[in-house]
N, C-alpha and C positions, 0 to 999 in steps of 0.2 A: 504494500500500500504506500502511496507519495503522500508525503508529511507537507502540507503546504499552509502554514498560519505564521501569523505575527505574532512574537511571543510577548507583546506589549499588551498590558492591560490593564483598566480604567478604573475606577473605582464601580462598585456594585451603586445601583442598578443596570451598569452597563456591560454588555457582554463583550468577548476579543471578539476583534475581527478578521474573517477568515475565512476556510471551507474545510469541507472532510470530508472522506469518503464512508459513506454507510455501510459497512464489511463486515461488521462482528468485529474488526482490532482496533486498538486504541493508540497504535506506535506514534499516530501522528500529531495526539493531545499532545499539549503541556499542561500537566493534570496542576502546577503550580497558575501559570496567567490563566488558564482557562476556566477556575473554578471562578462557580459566580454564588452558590448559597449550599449550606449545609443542610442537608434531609433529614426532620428528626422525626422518633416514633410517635403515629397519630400527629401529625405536624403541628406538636406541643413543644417551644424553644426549650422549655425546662425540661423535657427527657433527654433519651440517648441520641445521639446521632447514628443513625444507622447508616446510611447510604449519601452520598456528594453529588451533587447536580453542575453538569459544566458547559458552555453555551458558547458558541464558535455563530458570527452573521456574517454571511457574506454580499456585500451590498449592492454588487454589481448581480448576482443573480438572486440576490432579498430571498434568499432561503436560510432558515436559521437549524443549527443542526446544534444535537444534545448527546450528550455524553452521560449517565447515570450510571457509578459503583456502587458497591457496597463497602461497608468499614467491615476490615475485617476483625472479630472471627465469623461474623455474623454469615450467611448466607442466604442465597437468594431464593424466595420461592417462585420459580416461573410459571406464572400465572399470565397468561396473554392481556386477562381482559383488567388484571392488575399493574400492568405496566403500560401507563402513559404520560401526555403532556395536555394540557390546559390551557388555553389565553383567553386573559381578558373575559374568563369565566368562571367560577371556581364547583360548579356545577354543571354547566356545558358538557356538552358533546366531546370526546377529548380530539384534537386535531391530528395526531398522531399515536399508533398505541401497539398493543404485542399482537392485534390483527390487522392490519395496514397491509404487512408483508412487505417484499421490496422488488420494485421493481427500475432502481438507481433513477425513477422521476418522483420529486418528494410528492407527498411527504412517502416516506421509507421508514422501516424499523428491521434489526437487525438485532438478537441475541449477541450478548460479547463471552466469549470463552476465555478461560485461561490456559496455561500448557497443557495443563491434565485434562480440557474438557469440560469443566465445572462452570457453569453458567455465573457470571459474577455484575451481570449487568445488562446496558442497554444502548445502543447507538440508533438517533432518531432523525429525523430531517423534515422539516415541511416548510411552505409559502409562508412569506408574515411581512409584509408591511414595512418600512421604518418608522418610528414614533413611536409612543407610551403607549405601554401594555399594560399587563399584569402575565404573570405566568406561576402554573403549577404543574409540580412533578411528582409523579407517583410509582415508587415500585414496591411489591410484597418481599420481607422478609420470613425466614421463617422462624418460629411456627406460628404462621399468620398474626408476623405483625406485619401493620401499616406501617411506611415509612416514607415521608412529603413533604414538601416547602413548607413552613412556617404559616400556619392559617391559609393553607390552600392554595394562596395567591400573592406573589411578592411581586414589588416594582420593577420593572424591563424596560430601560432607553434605549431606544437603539437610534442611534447617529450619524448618518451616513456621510459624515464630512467627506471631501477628500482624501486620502491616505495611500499609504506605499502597501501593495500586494502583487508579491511574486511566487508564480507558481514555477518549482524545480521539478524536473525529472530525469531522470537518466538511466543508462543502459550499461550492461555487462556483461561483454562476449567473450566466454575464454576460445583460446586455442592451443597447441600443441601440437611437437611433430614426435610420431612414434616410428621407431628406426628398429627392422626387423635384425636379429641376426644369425647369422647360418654358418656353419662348419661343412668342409667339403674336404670327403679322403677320397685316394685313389688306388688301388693294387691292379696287379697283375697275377696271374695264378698258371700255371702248367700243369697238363695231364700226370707228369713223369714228378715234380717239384723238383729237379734238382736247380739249387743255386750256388752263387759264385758270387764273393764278396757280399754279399748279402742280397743280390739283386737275382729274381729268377732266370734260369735259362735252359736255353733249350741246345739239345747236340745231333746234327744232322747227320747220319750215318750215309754212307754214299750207298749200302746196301736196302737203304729206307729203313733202318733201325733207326727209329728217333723219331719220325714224323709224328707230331704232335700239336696239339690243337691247345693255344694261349687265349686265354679270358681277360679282358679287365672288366673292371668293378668299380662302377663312381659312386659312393653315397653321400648324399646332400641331405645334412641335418638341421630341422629346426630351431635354435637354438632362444629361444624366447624373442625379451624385445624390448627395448627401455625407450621409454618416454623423458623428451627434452625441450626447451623454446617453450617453456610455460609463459602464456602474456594473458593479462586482463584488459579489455580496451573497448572504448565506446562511445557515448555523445551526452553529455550533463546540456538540457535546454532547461534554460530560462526566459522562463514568458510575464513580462509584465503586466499582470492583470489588474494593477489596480489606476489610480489617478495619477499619480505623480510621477516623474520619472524616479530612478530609483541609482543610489551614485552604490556602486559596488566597490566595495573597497577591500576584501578577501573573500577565497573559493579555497575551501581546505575539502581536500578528496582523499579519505583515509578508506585502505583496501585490506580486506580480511582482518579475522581475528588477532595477526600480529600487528598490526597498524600502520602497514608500508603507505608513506606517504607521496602521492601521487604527484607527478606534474601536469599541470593542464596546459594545451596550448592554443594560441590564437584570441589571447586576450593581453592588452597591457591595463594593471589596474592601478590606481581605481577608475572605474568606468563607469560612464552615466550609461543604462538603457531607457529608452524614453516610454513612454507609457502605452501599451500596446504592440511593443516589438518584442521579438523574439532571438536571442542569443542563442546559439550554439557553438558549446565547447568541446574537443572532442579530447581523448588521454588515449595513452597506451603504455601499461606498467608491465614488464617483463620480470617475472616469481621464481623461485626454487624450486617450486612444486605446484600439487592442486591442491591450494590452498581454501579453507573451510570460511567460510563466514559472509561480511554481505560489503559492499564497496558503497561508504556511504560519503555525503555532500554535502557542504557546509556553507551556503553562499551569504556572507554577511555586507549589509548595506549598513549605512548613516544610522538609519533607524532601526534595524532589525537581523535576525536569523532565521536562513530559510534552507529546511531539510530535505533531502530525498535520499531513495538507500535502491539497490538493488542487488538480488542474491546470487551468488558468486554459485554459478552452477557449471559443473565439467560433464561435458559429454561422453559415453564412452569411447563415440568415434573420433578419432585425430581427426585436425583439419591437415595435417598434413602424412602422407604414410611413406615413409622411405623403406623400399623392398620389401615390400608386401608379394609380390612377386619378380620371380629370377630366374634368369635366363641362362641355361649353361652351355659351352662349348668345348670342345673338346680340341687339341692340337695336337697333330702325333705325325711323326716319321713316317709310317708305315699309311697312315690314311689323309693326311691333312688337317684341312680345317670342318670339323663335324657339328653341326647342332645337335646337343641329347636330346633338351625338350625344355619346359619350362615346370617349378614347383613355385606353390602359392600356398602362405604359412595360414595355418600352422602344419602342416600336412610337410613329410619326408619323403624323399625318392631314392629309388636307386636304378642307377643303369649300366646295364651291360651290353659287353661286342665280344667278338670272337674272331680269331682267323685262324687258317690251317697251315700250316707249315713243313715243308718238302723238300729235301734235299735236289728233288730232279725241278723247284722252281730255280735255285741258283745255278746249278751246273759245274762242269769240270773245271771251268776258268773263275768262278767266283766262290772258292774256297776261303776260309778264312773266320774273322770275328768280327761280328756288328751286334752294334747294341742300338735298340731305336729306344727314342725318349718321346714321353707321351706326359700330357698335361691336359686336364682338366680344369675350366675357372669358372667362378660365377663370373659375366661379367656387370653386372652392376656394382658391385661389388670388391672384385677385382680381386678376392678371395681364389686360391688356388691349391692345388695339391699334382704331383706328379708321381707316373710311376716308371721305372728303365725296367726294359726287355734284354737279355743277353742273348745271343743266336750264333752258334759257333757250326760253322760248314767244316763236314769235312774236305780235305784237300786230298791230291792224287802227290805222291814223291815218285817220282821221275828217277827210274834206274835202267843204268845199261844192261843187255838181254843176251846173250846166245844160245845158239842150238846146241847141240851135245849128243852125239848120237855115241851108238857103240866102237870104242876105238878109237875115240875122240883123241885129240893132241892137244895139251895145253900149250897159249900161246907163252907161257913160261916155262925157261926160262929166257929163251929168246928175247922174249920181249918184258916189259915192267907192265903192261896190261896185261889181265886178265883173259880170256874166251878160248875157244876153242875152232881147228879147224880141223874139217873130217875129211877120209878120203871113203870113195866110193864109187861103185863099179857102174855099169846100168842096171837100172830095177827106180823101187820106190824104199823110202826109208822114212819113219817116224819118228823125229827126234824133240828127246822132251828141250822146253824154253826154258832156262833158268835166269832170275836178274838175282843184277848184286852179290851172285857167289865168287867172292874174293878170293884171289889164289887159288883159282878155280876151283874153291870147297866147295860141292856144292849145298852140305850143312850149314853154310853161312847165307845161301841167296834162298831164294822162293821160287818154286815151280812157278809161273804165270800161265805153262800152255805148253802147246807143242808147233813144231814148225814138221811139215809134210815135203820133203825134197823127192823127187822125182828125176831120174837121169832116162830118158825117155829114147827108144829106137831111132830115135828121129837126129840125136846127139843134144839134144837139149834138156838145158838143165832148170829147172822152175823149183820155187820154193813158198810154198804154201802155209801163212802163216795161222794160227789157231790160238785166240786168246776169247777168253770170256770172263762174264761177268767172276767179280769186283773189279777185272783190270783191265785197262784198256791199251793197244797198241798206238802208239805216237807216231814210230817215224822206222823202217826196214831198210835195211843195206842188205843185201846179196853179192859174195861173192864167188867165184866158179871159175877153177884156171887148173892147168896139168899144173904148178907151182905149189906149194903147201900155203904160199903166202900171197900176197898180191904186192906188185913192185910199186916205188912211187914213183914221181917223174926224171928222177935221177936215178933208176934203173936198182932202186935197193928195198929190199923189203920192209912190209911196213904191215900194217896192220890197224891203220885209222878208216874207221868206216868210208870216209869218201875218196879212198881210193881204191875202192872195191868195182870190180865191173864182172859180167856173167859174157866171157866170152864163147859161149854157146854158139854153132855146134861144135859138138867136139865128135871124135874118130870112134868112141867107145871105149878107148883105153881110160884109164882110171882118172879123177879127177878128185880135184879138195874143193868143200865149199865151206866157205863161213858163212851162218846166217846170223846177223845182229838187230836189232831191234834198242829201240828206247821205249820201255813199259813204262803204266804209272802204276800206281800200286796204296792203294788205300792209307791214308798217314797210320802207320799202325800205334801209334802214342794218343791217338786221338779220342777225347772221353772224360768223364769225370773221374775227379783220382778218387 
């Protein structure tokens, strides 16, 4: 309710002047200027005072409005047809009374409550005139006593000189921003789990031992949400309602129960407002919190104090919301740049991907270790989490090969290389491939295959290589001559593959063939230790 009276006041028989709202509350009396005669039992001055009569005219709309307590301990009996007012008759009709009802055009009547609910009175309002009355007030106490003006009927001037009457009101918006926040992790996971340095990986066997299928994992957690930017802010109007202009000479705006004192802006004071206009000041106070209580107004002129209050109420929706919802993306090596999706709080996500992994996607030539890194971010946010993938290819080692048939000749120790050259008649012969047997052990190399040499009717001599899987054949030299060795270009024996030639045909007399090859041969160290 807006408190709007002059707290000035006359001697009895004259009321304040002023207005008020018919509500049932009384925040807007000054129960001190506004009383105008004490209520005794059976309106005998020599009994008790049970109940106070207070009397607020306002002259611009000649409605006179009444305020009736009771003293306490006393209490009220609420009797409709026992609570009224009287003018100018002490027998009459009452003008106003506990059947009127309200309908905010007087005259009006209104019970007043206290915190608890307990009827302790009366707020009234009707038409009247200025000039000499008489008036009486009547409410029932209990247990049914009377309790009334002084012989029914007391003296009432009302004087409508000119005077200062301003009506305050004002407003009180809070606001706030509430700023979500969220946690975001990321893994990576394998069929197999093996890891290395703490990061998982994977080992691609060239025989496809290993091919295994990699997961990751985003999850985006709600993580509550704090509220900040508390402000109270709004428009204190001042409307000159009465005759006179009115010289304002302080505007105290005390907010909330701790009494943060406000700044108002868009006045320098003191300030004349002239009689019928209207001032509007607006505030904006910035708080700790949601502060409890009500942001009240204090406009004081030459002559007077003028109140308004309004309740400090928080909404539960923020006027502002930061990341209520988020948006996440994903950045990785292996895929780029991905949208998961979006989550909106209070609610948690999680997302997942998958890819397969193959040793025959990389190949012979792209042996080796890669690690791709992957990242996950809100990006509102800018909140992030990543996760590293290990991927270890295997490689081929690359070793010198020969055939070796029966009655083989090691090229040592003639020579400081290793192989073997064989002599052979016409026919076909099967001889096994061995790489890397050093000092022509062949305990120290690996079978890889076999080479098929054929000495053919025809005197030609062909050599048939034979390798399979896990190894694969690189690069063959053949050599074929009546010599055990093959000469180099200065006529001396040698034994480096590119000076090997198949000078086929031959007579059928016996010949030596070296067959060499370059194998690879699966990294045999390769694997988690």
């Amino acid at each position: 309710m807006v408190a709007l009276a002059s707290s000035a006041s006359a001697a009895a028989p004259e009321p304040s002047y002023g207005t008020a709202v018919v509500d049932g509350k009384y925040i807007e009396w000054d129960l001190g200027a506004d009383h105008f005669a004490d209520m005794h039992e059976a309106y005998n001055a020599n009994k008790d005072v049970l109940s106070k009569l207070y009397l607020r005219y306002n002259c611009s709309a000649k409605v006179m409005y009444v305020l009736v307590l009771r003293v306490p301990p006393y209490e009220v009996q609420p009797t409709a047809d026992d609570a009224w007012v009287r003018i100018d008759s002490a027998e009459g009709a009452p003008v106003v009374s506990g059947t009127t009802g309200n309908d905010g055009i007087p005259p009006d009547f209104e019970w007043v409550k206290n915190d608890t609910g307990t009827i302790i009175g009366y707020e009234a309002s009707f038409p009247l005139e200025p000039g000499t009355h008489t008036i009486g007030a009547h409410i029932q106490i209990q247990p049914g006593r009377t309790s009334g003006t002084i012989d029914k009927q007391i003296p009432l001037v009302i004087n409508c000189q000119q005077r200062e009457e301003l009506t305050v009101s004002k407003t009180a918006i809070t606001s706030y921003t509430r700023t979500h926040n969220w946690d975001i992790t990321k893994s990576v996971t394998t069929k197999n789990g093996y890891t290395h340095e703490g990061f998982p990986k994977i080992w691609l066997y060239i025989d496809g031992r290993g091919n295994e299928t990699a997961t990751w994992t985003v999850d985006v957690k709600h993580k509550g949400c704090e509220d900040s930017d508390f402000d109270v802010s709004g428009v204190i109007t001042i409307e000159n309602t009465g005759d006179l202009p009115a010289n304002i000479t302080d505007i105290s705006d005390v907010l909330g129960e701790t009494g943060i004192q406000v700044t108002v802006s868009g006045i320098e004071l003191p300030y004349t407002l002239p009689a019928g206009e209207t001032l509007e000041l607006r505030y904006s106070q910035a708080v700790d919190s949601m502060i409890d209580g009500s942001n009240d107004v204090t406009v004081t002129t030459e002559r007077d104090n003028y109140d308004a209050s309004a309740e400090i109420v928080w909404s539960e929706t923020p006027t502002t919301e930061n990341y209520k919802t988020i948006n996440v993306v994903d950045f990785s090596d292996l895929f780029g740049e991905q949208t998961l999706g979006t989550v909106t709080a209070p609610e948690n996500a999680q997302f997942t991907y998958s890819k397969d992994f193959a040793w025959e996607d990389y190949g012979k030539d792209a042996g080796g270790d890669y690690v791709y890194n992957n990242e996950a971010t809100i990006v509102e946010t800018g909140d992030s989490d990543d996760a590293t993938l290990k991927v270890n290819v295997q490689s081929y080692m690359y070793e010198t090969a020969y055939a070796k048939g029966d009655g083989a000749t090691c090229f040592i120790p003639t020579f400081k290389n290793w192989g073997w050259t064989n002599l052979i008649s016409p026919g076909t012969y099967e001889m096994d491939l061995w790489a890397g047997a050093a000092q022509c052990d062949t305990s120290k190399g690996t079978l890889v295959g076999s080479v098929t040499v054929t000495y053919g009717s025809d005197g030609y001599v062909t050599a048939d290589y034979n390798v399979g899987t896990p190894y694969i054949l690189e690069e063959t030299h053949v050599y074929a001559g009546y010599e055990m060795f093959p000469m180099d270009k200065k006529g001396n024996p040698t034994v480096a593959p590119g000076a090997y030639s198949n000078a086929s045909p031959f007579d059928g007399r016996d010949v030596y063939v070296i067959a060499h090859a370059v194998v690879g041969i699966p990294d045999p160290n390769f694997g988690p230790e």
